[in-house]
C-alpha positions in Angstrom: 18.8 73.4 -95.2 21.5 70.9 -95.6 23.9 73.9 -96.2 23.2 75.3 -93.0 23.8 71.8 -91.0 27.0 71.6 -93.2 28.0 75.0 -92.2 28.0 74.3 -88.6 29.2 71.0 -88.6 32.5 72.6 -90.5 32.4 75.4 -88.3 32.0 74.4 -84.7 35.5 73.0 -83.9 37.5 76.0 -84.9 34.5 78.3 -83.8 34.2 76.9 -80.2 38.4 76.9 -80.5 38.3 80.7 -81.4 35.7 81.5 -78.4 38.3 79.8 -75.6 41.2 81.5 -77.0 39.6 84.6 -77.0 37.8 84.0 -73.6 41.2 82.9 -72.1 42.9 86.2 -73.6 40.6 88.3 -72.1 40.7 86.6 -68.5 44.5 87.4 -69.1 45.4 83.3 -69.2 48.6 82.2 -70.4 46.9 80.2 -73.6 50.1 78.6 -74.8 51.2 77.1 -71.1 47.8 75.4 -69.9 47.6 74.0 -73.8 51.4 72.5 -73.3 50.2 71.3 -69.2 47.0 70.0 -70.6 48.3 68.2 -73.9 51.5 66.7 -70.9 48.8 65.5 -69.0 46.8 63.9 -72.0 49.9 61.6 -72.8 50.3 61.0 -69.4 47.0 59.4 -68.8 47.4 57.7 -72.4 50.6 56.4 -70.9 49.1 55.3 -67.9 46.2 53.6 -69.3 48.0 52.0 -72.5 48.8 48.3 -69.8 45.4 48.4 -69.1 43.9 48.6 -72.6 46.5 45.9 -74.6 45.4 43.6 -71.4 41.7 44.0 -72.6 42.5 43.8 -76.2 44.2 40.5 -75.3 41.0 39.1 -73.4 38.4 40.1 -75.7 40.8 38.0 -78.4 41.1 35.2 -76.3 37.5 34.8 -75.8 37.0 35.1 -79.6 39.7 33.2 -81.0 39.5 30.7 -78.5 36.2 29.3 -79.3 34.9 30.0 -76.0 31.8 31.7 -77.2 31.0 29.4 -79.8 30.5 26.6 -77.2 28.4 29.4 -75.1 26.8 30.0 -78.4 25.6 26.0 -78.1 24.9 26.2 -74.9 22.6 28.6 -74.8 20.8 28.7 -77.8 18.0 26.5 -77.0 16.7 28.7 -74.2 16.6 31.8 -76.4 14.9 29.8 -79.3 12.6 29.0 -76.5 12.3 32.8 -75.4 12.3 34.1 -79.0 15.3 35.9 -78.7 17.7 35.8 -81.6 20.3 33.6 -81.5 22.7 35.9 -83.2 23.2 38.2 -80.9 24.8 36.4 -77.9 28.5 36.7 -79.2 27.5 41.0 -79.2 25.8 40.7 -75.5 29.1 39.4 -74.1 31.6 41.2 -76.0 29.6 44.4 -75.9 30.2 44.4 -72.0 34.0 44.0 -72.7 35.2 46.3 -75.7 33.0 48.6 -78.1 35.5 48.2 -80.8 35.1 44.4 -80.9 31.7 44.9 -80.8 31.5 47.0 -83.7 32.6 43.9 -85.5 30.4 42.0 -84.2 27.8 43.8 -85.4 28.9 44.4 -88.5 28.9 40.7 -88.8 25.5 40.0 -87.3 24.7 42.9 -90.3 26.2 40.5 -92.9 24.6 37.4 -92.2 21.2 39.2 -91.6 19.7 42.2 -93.0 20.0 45.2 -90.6 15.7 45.1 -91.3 15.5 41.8 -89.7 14.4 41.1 -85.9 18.0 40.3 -85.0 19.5 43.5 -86.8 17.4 45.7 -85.4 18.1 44.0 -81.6 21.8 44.2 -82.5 22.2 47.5 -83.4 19.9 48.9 -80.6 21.7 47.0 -78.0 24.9 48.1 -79.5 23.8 51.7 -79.2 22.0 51.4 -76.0 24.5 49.1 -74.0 27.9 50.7 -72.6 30.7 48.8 -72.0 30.8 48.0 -68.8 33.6 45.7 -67.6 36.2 48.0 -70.0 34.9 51.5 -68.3 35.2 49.8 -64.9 38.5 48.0 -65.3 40.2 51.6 -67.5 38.3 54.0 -64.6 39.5 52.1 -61.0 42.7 51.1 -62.4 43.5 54.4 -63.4 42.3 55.9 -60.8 44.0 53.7 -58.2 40.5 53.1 -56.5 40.7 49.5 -54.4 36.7 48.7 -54.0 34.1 48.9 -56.9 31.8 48.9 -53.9 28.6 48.8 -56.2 29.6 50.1 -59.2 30.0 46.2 -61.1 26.8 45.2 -59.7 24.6 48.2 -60.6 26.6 48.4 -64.2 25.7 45.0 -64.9 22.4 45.0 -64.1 21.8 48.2 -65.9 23.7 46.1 -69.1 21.5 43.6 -68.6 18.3 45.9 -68.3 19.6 47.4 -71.6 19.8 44.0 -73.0 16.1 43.1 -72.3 14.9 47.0 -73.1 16.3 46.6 -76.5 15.1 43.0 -77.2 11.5 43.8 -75.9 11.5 47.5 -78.2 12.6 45.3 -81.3 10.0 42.9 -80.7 7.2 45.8 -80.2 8.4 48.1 -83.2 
């Protein structure tokens, strides 16, 4: 059975490439043009976005090179001792809301220091998994886009990041 998942996980890029070409050719598309247009407009955005993503990169190393979340670290975790919640995991339920890469590390090193089995491994990697990044999809997306007001977007992402937050806490603390 694992020969057959192999099989199509080697396969399905250059099969599902194949079928477009092919589907393309017969609608009588020029294959080679919209590939050149589409791979123009693909470094275009990357061009576009690249200000936007080094200004992120430098704010999620601020905050972690700075200290800052250390002393939010202190701050707070009497209140989740208090509420059970492990202390661990604040550094990844800010950063997670600003950069997924940075969280990955984060969460690598919340792995480290406790066992991925542990309460606070398990919370970790769920909220990693079940948390998007919120601040860095809306600041990439509207900046991009050239869109002036959020409206509601920051308000409903960040209370559905928090939700996810709580979600993952309260499954950890049933499984």
């Amino acid at each position: 059975m694992s020969h057959f998942f192999t099989f199509i996980s080697v396969s399905f890029l250059p099969a599902m490439t194949l079928l477009i070409v092919i589907f393309a050719l017969y609608k009588k598309a020029p294959v080679y043009d919209l590939f050149i247009s589409g791979a123009k407009k693909g470094l275009e955005t990357s061009l576009e976005i690249l200000p936007y993503m080094i200004g992120i990169f430098f704010a999620v190393n601020s905050l972690t090179s700075s200290g800052f979340l250390n002393l939010i670290d202190k701050l707070v975790s009497p209140i989740f001792t208090f509420l059970q919640i492990p202390c661990e995991i604040l550094p990844l339920m800010f950063l997670r809301a600003l950069s997924g890469s940075g969280s990955y590390i984060v969460l690598q090193d919340i792995l480290e220091k406790v066992s991925p089995d542990s309460y606070a491994g398990r919370v970790a990697c769920v909220m990693t998994g079940g948390c998007e990044t919120v601040l860095y999809v809306l600041a990439l997306y509207f900046s991009v886009t050239h869109v002036k007001e959020m409206r509601h977007a920051l308000k409903g992402g960040l209370i559905g990041y928090f939700v996810g937050i709580v979600v993952s806490i309260v499954i950890c603390r049933i499984i």
